[in-house]
Structure formats: C-alpha cells, structure tokens
C-alpha positions as CSV (number, residue, x, y, z in Angstrom):
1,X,0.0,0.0,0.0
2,X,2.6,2.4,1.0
3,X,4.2,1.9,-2.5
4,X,1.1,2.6,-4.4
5,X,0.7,5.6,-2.4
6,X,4.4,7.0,-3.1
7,X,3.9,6.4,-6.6
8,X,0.4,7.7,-6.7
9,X,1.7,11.3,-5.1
10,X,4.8,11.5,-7.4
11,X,1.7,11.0,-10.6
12,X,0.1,13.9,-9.2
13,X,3.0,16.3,-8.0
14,X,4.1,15.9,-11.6
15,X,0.7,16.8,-13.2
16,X,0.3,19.5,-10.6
17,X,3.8,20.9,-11.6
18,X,3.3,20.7,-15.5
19,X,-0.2,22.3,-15.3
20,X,0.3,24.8,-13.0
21,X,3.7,27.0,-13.5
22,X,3.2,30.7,-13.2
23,X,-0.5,30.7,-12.2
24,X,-2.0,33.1,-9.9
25,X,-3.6,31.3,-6.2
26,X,-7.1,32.5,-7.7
27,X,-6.4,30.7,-11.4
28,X,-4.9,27.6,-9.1
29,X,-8.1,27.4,-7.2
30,X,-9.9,28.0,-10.0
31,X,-7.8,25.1,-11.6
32,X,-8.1,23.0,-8.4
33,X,-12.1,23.0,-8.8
34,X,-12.0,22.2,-12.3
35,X,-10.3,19.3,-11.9
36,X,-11.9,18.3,-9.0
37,X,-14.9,18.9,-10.2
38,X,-14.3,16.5,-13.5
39,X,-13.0,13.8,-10.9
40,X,-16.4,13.7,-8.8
41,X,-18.5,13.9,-11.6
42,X,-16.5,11.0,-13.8
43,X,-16.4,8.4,-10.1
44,X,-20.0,9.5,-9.3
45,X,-20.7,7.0,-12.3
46,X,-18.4,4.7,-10.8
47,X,-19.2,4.2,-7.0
48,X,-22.0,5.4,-5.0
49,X,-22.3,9.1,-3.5
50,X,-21.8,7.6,0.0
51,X,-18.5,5.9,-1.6
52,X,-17.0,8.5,-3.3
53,X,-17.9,11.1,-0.5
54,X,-15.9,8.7,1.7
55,X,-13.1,8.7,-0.5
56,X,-12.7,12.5,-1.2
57,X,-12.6,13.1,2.8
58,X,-10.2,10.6,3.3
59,X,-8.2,12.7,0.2
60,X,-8.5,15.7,1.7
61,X,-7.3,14.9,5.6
62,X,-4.6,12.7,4.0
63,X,-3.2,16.1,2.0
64,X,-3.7,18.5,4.4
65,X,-0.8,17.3,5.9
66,X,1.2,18.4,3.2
67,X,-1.5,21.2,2.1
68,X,-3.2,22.8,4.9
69,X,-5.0,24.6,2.5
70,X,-7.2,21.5,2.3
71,X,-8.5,22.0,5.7
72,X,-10.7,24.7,4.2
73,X,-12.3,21.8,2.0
74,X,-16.4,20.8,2.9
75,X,-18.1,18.5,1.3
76,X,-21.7,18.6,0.6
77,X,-24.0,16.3,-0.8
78,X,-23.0,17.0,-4.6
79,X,-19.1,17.4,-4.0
80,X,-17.1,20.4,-2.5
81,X,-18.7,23.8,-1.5
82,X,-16.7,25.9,-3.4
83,X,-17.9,29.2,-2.1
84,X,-17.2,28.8,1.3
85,X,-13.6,27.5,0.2
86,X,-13.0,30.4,-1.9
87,X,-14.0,32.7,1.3
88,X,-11.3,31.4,3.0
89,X,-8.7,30.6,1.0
90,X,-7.1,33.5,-0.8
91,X,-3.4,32.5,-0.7
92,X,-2.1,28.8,-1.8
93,X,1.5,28.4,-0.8
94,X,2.8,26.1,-3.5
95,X,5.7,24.3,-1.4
C-alpha cells in the first residue's frame, strides 16, 4: 500500500507541476475545482455518492498534511462547496 501511495503522489505532483507554472492562487483554485470537479463527476458514475464522499474526505485529511489549504475543504451532498472554500482561501503556498 505504501508503494502505491508513493507512486500515486509522485503522478500527481508531476501533473500539478506541469499544469500549474506561473498561475496566480485564484487561477490555481480555479484550476483545483475544475479538476476536482471532473474527478467527482466521472467516479460519481463509478461508486455510489456515500463511496465517493468517503473517499474525497479521506483525500482531503490525508493532503492536508502536506497542504493545509485542504483544511478549508467541505463536502456537501454534490461534491465540495466551493464558495465557502473560496472565502477562506485567498493564498495557496505552492511548497
């Protein structure tokens, strides 16, 4: 498991790096719900609402270590609430 997960985060810190560079924290967010957005939509076909709500707060506790942006993160019944994230988060610190 703990291999998977090492290779799982270096997938994704390479995607975040190669689709990211020089964009402002409101075009990152804006980025960040986009994707997200596509990713809840796409499993929500997949694996049941319960499921995939399960999964996405696991996600987000497990990153906020690293990102304690993702601390800001609520989930509702359809996926994130965006507004209330957008309130509070103003500055993502990239490192």
């Amino acid at each position: 498991m703990a291999r998977y997960s090492k290779e799982h985060s270096s997938k994704v810190e390479t995607w975040v790096n190669s689709t990211t560079v020089g964009l402002s924290s409101t075009e990152l967010i804006n980025h960040f719900e986009t994707t997200i957005n596509k990713l809840w939509e796409k499993s929500s076909h997949q694996i049941s609402e319960v499921t995939l709500s399960a999964v996405m707060d696991r996600a987000i506790f497990t990153s906020s270590d690293t990102h304690k942006f993702m601390l800001e993160l609520k989930l509702g019944p359809s996926g994130i609430r965006w507004d209330e994230f957008r309130e509070k988060t103003t500055d993502i610190n990239r490192n």
